[in-house]
Every structure is written in structure tokens, then in C-alpha cells.
C-alpha positions in Angstrom: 0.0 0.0 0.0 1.4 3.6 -0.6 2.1 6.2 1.4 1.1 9.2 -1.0 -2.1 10.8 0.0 -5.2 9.9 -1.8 -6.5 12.5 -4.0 -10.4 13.7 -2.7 -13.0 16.0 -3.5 -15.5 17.3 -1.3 -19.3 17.1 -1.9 -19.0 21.5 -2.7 -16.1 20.6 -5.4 -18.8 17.8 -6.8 -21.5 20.7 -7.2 -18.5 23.3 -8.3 -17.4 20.6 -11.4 -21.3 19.7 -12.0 -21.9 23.4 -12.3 -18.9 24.5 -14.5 -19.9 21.2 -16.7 -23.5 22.1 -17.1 -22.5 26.1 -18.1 -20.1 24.6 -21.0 -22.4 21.9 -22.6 -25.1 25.1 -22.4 -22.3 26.9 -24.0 -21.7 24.1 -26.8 -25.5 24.0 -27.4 -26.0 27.3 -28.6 -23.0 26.8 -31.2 -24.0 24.4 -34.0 -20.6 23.5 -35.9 -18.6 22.4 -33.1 -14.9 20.5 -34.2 -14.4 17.4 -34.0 -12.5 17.7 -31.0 -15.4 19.8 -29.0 -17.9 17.1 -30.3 -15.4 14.6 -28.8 -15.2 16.6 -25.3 -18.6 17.4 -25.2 -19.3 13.4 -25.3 -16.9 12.9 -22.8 -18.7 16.1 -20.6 -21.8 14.6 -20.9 -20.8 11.5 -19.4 -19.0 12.8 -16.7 -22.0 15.1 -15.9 -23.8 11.2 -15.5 -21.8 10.1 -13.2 -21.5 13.6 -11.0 -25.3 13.3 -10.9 -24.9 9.8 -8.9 -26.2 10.9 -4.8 -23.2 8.1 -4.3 -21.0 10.9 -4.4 -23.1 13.5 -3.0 -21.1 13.8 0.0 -17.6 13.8 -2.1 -15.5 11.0 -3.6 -12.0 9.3 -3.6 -9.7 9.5 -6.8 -7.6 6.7 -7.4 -6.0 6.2 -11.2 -7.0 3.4 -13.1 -3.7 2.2 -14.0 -3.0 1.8 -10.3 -0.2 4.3 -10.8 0.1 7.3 -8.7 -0.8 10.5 -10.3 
């Protein structure tokens, strides 16, 4: 087990990164030829948004990377 600290946020930085997600997919909405690459985030966005909604996490969450690698 490792003795870095594990990366958090708190349930207020959940509503902070569910907020700034929702003003830029409003901001993508009101522009109709997006890139490829802004079509490709705001996929990604939209999906994150998903997950952000989840009351799981209402109360923050834990970061770990998927690799099992330290950040």
C-alpha cells in the first residue's frame, strides 16, 4: 500500500465541477458547428456530468487512477 495521500474531493467541489460542466455543454449547445475535438469533449462532458449526478457521491468522492499508478 502507498504512502502518497489519496486524492479527494468534497461534496462542494462535486457541485463546483457539476456546475462548471453544465454552463459549458449550455455553451456548446448554442453553437452548431462544433470541431471534432469539442464534439469529442462534449461526449466525454456529458458523461461525466452522468456520473457527477450519482447521490453516491453527493457527499464527495476518492480519486484513485486506473492504471494503479500514482498521479
Amino acid at each position: 500500500m502507498s504512502d502518497a495521500p489519496t486524492m479527494r474531493f468534497s461534496g462542494e467541489e462535486i457541485l463546483a465541477l457539476k456546475f462548471a460542466a453544465h454552463r459549458q455543454l449550455a455553451r456548446w449547445s448554442k453553437n452548431p458547428r462544433l470541431s471534432t475535438h469539442q464534439r469529442a469533449q462534449r461526449k466525454a462532458l456529458k458523461r461525466v456530468v452522468g456520473v457527477l449526478q450519482d447521490q453516491v457521491l453527493a457527499d464527495g468522492c476518492e480519486l484513485r487512477a486506473l492504471n494503479g499508478g500514482n498521479p
